[in-house]
Structures are given as structure tokens and as C-alpha cells.
C-alpha positions in Angstrom: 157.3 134.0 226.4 159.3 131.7 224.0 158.5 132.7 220.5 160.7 130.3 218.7 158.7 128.4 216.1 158.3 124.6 217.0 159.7 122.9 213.9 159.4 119.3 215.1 156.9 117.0 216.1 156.5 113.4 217.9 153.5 111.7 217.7 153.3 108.8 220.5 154.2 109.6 224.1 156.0 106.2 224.8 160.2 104.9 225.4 160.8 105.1 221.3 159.1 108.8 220.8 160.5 110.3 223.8 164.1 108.9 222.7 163.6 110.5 219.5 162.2 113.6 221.1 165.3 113.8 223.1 167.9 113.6 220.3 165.8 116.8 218.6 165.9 119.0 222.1 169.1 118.1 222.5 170.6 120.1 219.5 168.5 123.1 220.5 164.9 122.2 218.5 161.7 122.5 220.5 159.6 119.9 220.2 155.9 119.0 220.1 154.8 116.0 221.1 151.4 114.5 220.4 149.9 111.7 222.8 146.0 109.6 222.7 146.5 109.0 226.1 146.0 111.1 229.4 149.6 110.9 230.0 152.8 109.4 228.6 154.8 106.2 229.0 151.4 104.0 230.0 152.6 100.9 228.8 156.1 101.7 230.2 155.0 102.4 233.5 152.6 98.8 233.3 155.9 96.9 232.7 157.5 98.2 235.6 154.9 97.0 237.7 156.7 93.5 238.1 160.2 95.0 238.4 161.7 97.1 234.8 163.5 94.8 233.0 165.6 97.5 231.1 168.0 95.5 229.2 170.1 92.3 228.8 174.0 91.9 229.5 174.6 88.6 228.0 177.2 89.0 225.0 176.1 91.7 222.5 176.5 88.9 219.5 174.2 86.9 221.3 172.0 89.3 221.8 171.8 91.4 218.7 170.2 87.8 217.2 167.3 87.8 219.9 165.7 89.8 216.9 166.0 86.5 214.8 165.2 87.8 211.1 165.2 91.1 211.9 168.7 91.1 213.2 170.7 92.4 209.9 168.0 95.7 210.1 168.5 96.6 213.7 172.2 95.2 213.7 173.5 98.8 213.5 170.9 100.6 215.6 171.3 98.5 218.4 175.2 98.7 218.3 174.6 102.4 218.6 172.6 101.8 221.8 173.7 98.9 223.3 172.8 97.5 226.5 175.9 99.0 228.0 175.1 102.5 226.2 171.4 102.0 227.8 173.1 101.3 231.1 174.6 104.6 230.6 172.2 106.8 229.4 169.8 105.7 233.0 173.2 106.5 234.8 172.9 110.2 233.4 169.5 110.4 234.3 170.4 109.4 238.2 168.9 105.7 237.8 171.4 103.0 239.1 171.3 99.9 237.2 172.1 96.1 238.4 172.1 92.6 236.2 170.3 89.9 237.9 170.7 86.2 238.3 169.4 85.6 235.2 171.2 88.7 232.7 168.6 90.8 232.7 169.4 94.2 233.7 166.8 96.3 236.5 166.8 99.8 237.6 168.4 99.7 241.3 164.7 101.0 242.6 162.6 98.4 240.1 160.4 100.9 239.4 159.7 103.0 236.0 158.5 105.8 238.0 161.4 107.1 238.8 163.2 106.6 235.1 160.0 108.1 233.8 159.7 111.3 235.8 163.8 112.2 235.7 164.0 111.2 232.1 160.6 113.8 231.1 161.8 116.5 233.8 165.2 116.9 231.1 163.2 116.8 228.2 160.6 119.6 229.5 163.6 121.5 230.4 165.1 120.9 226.9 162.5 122.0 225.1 159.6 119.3 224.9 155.9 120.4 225.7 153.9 117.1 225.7 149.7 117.5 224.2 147.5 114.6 226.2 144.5 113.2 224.5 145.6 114.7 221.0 144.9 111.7 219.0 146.5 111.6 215.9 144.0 111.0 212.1 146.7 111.2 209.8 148.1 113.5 207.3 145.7 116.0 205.3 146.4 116.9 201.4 148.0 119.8 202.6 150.7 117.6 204.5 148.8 118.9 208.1 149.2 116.4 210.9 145.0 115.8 211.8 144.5 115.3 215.1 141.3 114.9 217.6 141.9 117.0 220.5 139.3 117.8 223.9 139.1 121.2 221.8 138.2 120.1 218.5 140.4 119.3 215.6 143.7 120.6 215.2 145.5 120.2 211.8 149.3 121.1 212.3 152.5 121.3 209.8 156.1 121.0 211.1 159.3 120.2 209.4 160.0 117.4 210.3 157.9 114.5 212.0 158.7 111.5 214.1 156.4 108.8 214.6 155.8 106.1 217.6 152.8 105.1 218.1 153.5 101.3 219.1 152.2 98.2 217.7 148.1 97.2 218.7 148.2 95.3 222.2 147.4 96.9 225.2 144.8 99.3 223.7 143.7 100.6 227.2 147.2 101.9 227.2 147.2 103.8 223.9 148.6 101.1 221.1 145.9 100.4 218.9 147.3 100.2 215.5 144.6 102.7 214.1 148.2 103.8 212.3 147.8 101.6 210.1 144.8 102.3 208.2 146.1 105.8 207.2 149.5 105.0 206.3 148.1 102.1 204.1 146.0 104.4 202.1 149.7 106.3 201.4 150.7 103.1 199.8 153.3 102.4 202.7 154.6 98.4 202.8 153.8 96.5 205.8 152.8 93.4 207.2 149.8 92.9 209.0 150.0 93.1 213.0 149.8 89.9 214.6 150.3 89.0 218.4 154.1 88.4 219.7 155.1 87.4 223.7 151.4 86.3 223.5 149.8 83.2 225.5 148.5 80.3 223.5 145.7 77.9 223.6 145.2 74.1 224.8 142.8 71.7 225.7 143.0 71.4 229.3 141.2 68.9 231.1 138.9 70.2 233.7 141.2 69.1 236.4 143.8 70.8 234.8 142.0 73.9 234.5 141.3 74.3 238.3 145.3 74.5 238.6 145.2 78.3 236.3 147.9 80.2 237.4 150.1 77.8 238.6 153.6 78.5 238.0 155.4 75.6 236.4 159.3 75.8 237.2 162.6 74.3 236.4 161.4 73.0 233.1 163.1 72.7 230.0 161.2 73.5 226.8 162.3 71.9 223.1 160.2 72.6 219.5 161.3 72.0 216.1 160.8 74.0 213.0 159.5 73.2 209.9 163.0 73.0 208.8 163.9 69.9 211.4 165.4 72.4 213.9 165.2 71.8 217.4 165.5 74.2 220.0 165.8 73.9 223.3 165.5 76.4 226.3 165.2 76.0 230.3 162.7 78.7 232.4 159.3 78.6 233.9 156.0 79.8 232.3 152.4 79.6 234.0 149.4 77.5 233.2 146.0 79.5 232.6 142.5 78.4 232.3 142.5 78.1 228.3 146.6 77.2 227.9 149.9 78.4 228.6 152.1 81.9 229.0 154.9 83.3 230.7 158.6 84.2 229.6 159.6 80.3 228.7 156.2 80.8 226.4 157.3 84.0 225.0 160.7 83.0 224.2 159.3 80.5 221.4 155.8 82.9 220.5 157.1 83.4 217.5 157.6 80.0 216.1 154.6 78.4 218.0 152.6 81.1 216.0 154.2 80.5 212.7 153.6 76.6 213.1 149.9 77.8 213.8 149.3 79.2 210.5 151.3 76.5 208.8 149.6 73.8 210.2 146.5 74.7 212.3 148.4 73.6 215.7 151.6 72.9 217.1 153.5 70.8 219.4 156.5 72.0 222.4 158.0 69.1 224.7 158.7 69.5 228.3 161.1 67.8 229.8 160.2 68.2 233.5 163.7 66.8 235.1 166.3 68.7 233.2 169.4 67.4 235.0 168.4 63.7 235.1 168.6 61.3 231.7 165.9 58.7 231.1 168.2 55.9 232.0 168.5 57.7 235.5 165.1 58.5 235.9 164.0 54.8 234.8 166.2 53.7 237.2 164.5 55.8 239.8 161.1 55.0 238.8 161.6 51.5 239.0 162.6 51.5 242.7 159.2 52.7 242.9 157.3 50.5 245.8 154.2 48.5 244.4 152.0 50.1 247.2 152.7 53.3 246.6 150.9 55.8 243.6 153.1 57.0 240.9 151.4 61.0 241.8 152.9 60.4 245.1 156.4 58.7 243.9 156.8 61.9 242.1 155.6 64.2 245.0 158.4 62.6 247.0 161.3 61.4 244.6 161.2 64.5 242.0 159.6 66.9 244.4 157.0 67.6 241.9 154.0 69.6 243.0 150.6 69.7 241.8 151.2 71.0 238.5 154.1 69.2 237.3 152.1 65.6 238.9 148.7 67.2 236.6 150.8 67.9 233.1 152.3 63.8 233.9 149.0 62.4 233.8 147.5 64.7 231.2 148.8 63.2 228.5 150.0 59.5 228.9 149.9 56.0 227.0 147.8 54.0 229.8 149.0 51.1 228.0 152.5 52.0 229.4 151.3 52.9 233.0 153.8 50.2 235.0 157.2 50.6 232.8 159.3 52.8 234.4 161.3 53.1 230.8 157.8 55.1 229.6 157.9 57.4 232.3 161.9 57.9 232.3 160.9 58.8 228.6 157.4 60.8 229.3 159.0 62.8 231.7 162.1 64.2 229.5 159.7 64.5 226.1 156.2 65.2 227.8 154.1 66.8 224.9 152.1 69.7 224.8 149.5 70.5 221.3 148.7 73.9 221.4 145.5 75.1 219.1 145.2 78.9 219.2 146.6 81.7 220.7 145.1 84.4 223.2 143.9 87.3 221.3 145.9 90.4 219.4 145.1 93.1 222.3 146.7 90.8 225.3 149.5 90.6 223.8 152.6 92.2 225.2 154.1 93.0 222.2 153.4 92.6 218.1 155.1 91.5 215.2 154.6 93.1 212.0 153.9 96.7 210.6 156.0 98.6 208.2 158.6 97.2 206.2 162.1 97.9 206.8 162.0 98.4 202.6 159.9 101.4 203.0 162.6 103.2 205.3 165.6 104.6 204.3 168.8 104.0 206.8 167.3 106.8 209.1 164.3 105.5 209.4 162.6 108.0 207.3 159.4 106.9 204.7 160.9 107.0 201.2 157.1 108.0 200.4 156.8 111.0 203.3 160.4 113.0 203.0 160.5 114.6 206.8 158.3 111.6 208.7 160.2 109.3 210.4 159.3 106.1 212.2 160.6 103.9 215.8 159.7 101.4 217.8 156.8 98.8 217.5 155.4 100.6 214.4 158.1 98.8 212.6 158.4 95.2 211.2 160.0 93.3 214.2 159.9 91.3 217.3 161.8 90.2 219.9 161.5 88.0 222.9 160.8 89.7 226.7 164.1 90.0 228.6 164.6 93.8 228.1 165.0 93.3 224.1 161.5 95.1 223.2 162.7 98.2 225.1 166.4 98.7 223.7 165.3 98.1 220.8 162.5 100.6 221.0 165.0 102.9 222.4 167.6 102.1 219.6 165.3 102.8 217.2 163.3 105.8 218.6 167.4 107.1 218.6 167.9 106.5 214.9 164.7 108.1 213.9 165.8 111.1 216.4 169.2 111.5 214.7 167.6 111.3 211.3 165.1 113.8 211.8 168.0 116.1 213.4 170.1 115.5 210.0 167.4 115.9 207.4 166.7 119.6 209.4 170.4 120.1 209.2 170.7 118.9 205.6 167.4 121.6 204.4 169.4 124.3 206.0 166.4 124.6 208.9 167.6 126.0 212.6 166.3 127.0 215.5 165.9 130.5 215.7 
């Protein structure tokens, strides 16, 4: 029997608390970690689902500011594990990596199984022994982790303490932000939770609404700021019942949310024939045959199916119906209002949660000497294109290292 005393804790079984839980077992410290769920990596495993979008391998500069604001805080902890250090790191665990068409990088297998199970096989071996369905109440007077286990309580000091408990989306899967309550009544900074890579709301028409869940593809997508800024980006998303999601969606959550609070709604443009102008496709329209319907011009000219045909006729000056200058126009700047968003918990990801003020460099709370803090918990977003993972992993690595140095620093080895 091991009788070495456990000087470390994680709280949160998911990518960010076992990266930190590695960099601990790796210098010889065991390591407890603490878990709400039945098992670890839940929301890890749902993402691989679809295919594990690991990482991205476009240029690191243009990646680093995928984390828009946030960008000068993560700067250096993403440069420490980058995309091509993340590559790596699955290497050593036996998972071969690939980059698709699009940049974004996949395990060889799709899968998170397999990542999951190698990666917590080494950690096991290293030194980790994972608690299921401990969930963690916050920190006693006495500085005693409290947490509600199948047993009872169990209240629990350790040197030093890592936390990644995730944002609050995806509840079923253990991230329910319950954090925040108890670190608020320590006085610790942060900004309230709010949905990011979230669907949003519109006022379909009915006959819009039977077409939920149609892809809509080969689109490109333009909004502009409050500060006259226009940005543009070409993807697909998929048209629900009550609105729009989907990658293309994500990619601009952010700033259709912000507009949102600003304004009560906000307003994207489609242009549905990205490598046409509207000289060209006036040109085109006008050829159009007096018998025949513009929904089936389009059909056959533009190859536009059902979708594409319903979002044309959706929103249109009928005043305008026979000019083909309109439609050359509608087509490139077709207009979409959005009203709402889908609710906090189906949200892939949130933004918010503690302030990057209330951390020192290694991640540790200025307010708790010995508790450190990764992944969603913290005050940024990103988009979906493996971002929200390396930086959870570049993060979860920081607060790793940082809890290894401030053990180091107090003199405190493992026996």
C-alpha cells in the first residue's frame, strides 16, 4: 500500500483539470481528483461524437487572436501549448493526428475515446486516483475542500488546489456554474456567465419553420459592429425551428450577442452566391424566361435548393419582384434580424467567469494562495474550430505548472 500523503487536488474531471493533473504527477506528486459526474471527460467525449476537432493549424498569429479580447491574457499560455505542441503531446499518447480541408486538426480515429482512455491510463499510472460523484460545496473556514459524496460529506485539506469545473452549458454533463456562487461570497471578480457558440432566435415564417434542420451551405456571412466594422466570413450553419446555429453562427456568437444587449436585436447578411457580383447575377436573372418562376430560375441557374429558394422569399421588397438589379442585390446582401438567443444550458461553450485581474500569471487566486484555476471557469471565449480545447488545455497546463512551483517554492515534496 502507497502511504505517501496526497498533497494535491483537482476538482473537475474534464481536458483543463486532467492537463493540470498531469503536470503535478508528472514531477512525482499524487494527485486527487474530484469529479460531479459518474465519470470523467463527459463533455469531451460528447464533442467527439461528430469527429474531435482537437486543434487548428492555420498560422499561430492568426490564431492566437480567435480569442478576440482575451488574446493579450492567453497570448503566452497558448504559445506554450500550441497547436503543433497539442499535435505532439496526442503523438506521445499513441493518437495520430491529420488537418483537414478546412485547418482543423482530427485525431486519425475521430474518436475521443481512444485519446481519453490512453491519456487517463498515464495519469492512473502516474499517480492520479479519480473520486466520481464527489461534488464539490466550496471551501470551509478551516480552508477544507466541502464536498457531497454517495457516502456523505467529506471535507478535505491539501496543499495546493487546482480548479476546472467548466463554464454552465451542458449541465447533464457536469458544468453547471454552481462555482460561482461560492467563489463570489470569497469576493473573487468575475463576470457573469452568459451563452457563447450558442444558437439564436428569428421569426421564421411557418413555411420556413417546416425546413428545421436544413443545412444551409456555401454561404457567406457579413455583420458590422457598433463601431462601423464589417466582417465577413464564408461556411455553412443550419436553420432550426426558432432560428439559426451551426459553426458559421458560432464564429460571430459573440458579437450577435453583444448587439443583443446593446440594442434588443441584430442584423447578419447572407450573401448566398459568393463567387458571383451583382452585376453578374443581374445579368443572369434577367435572362430569366417570362414563363418560368423565379423559385425555379434559382433551382436551375444557382442550383439552390429548398432552403436557400425559402431564405429568398422570406424577406423581399414585393415592390421589386420583376428587377433583376433587386435580386442581383438581395441575393449578395439578403438580411437576417435575429431577436434572442437559445438558452445558457445549450450552449456549447460560455463566456464570462473570473477575471483575468483576480489571477496572478500562474493562474493562482490572489485571494486563495495555493488554488489555482483553468479552462472555462475563466473569463474567455473563443469560436469552435478546436480553439475551446487548446485553450482549455493551455490553460489547465499553466495552472498545472503553477501549482507544481508554488509546492516547490514552500519547500513541499513528495515523500
Amino acid at each position: 500500500m502507497n502511504n505517501r500523503p496526497v498533497l494535491a487536488t483537482v476538482i473537475g474531471g474534464g481536458p483543463a483539470g486532467l492537463m493540470a493533473a498531469e503536470q503535478l504527477t508528472q514531477a512525482g506528486y499524487l494527485v486527487d481528483l474530484y469529479d460531479a459526474m459518474p465519470s470523467v471527460g463527459r463533455k469531451f467525449l460528447l464533442a467527439g461524437i461528430g469527429g474531435l476537432n482537437i486543434t487548428h493549424a492555420e498560422p499561430f498569429s492568426e490564431f492566437s487572436h480567435r480569442y478576440a479580447e482575451r488574446t493579450t491574457q492567453l497570448q503566452a499560455y497558448l504559445e506554450a501549448f500550441n497547436p503543433s505542441a497539442l499535435r505532439a503531446w496526442c503523438a506521445n499518447l499513441g493518437i495520430e493526428t491529420f488537418v483537414g480541408s478546412s485547418g482543423r486538426v482530427f485525431p486519425k480515429e475521430m474518436k475521443a475515446a481512444p485519446l481519453l482512455r490512453a491519456w487517463l491510463s498515464r495519469l492512473k499510472t502516474q499517480g492520479l486516483t479519480i473520486y466520481p460523484r464527489h461534488r464539490c460545496l466550496g471551501l470551509n473556514a478551516a480552508n477544507e475542500w466541502c464536498l457531497q459524496t454517495p457516502s456523505g460529506m467529506l471535507h478535505k485539506k491539501y496543499a495546493v488546489s487546482v480548479l476546472a469545473l467548466g463554464g454552465a452549458s451542458w449541465k447533464k454533463l457536469g458544468s453547471d456554474g454552481a462555482w460561482v456562487e461560492w467563489l463570489q461570497a470569497r469576493e473573487i471578480p468575475m463576470a457573469p456567465l452568459r451563452p457563447a457558440n450558442n444558437g439564436f432566435l428569428c421569426a421564421w415564417s411557418e413555411y420556413l419553420k417546416q425546413l428545421a434542420g436544413s443545412p444551409v451551405k456555401a454561404v457567406s456571412l457579413s455583420f458590422t459592429d457598433h463601431h462601423g466594422i464589417t466582417t465577413t466570413r464564408q461556411g455553412e450553419f443550419i436553420l432550426t425551428e426558432g432560428g439559426v446555429e451551426g459553426s458559421l453562427i458560432y464564429a460571430f456568437a459573440a458579437k450577435l450577442r453583444d448587439s443583443l444587449a446593446q440594442q434588443g436585436s441584430a442584423h447578419f447578411y447572407l450573401d448566398l452566391c459568393p463567387h458571383q457580383s451583382p452585376a453578374q447575377l443581374a445579368a443572369l436573372l434577367a435572362k430569366r424566361p417570362a414563363k418560368k418562376s423565379l423559385g425555379k430560375f434559382l433551382k436551375n441557374q444557382f442550383k439552390f435548393d429548398a432552403v436557400k429558394t425559402a431564405l429568398v422569399f422570406e424577406n423581399f421588397d414585393k415592390s421589386q419582384a420583376s428587377n433583376p438589379a433587386y435580386w442581383g442585390q438581395h441575393l449578395k446582401k439578403l438580411p437576417i434580424t435575429v431577436i434572442g438567443m437559445t438558452p445558457l444550458d445549450e450552449a456549447i461553450s460560455t463566456a464570462g467567469g473570473i477575471g483575468f485581474e483576480a489571477l496572478t500569471q500562474d493562474l493562482m487566486l490572489k485571494q486563495l494562495p495555493g488554488v489555482f484555476c483553468a479552462g472555462e471557469m475563466l473569463d474567455w471565449e473563443a469560436p469552435t474550430g478546436g480553439y475551446l480545447l487548446t485553450a482549455c488545455l493551455a490553460t489547465g497546463k499553466q495552472a498545472g505548472e503553477g501549482a507544481l512551483r508554488y509546492l516547490q517554492a514552500a519547500g513541499i515534496t513528495q515523500i
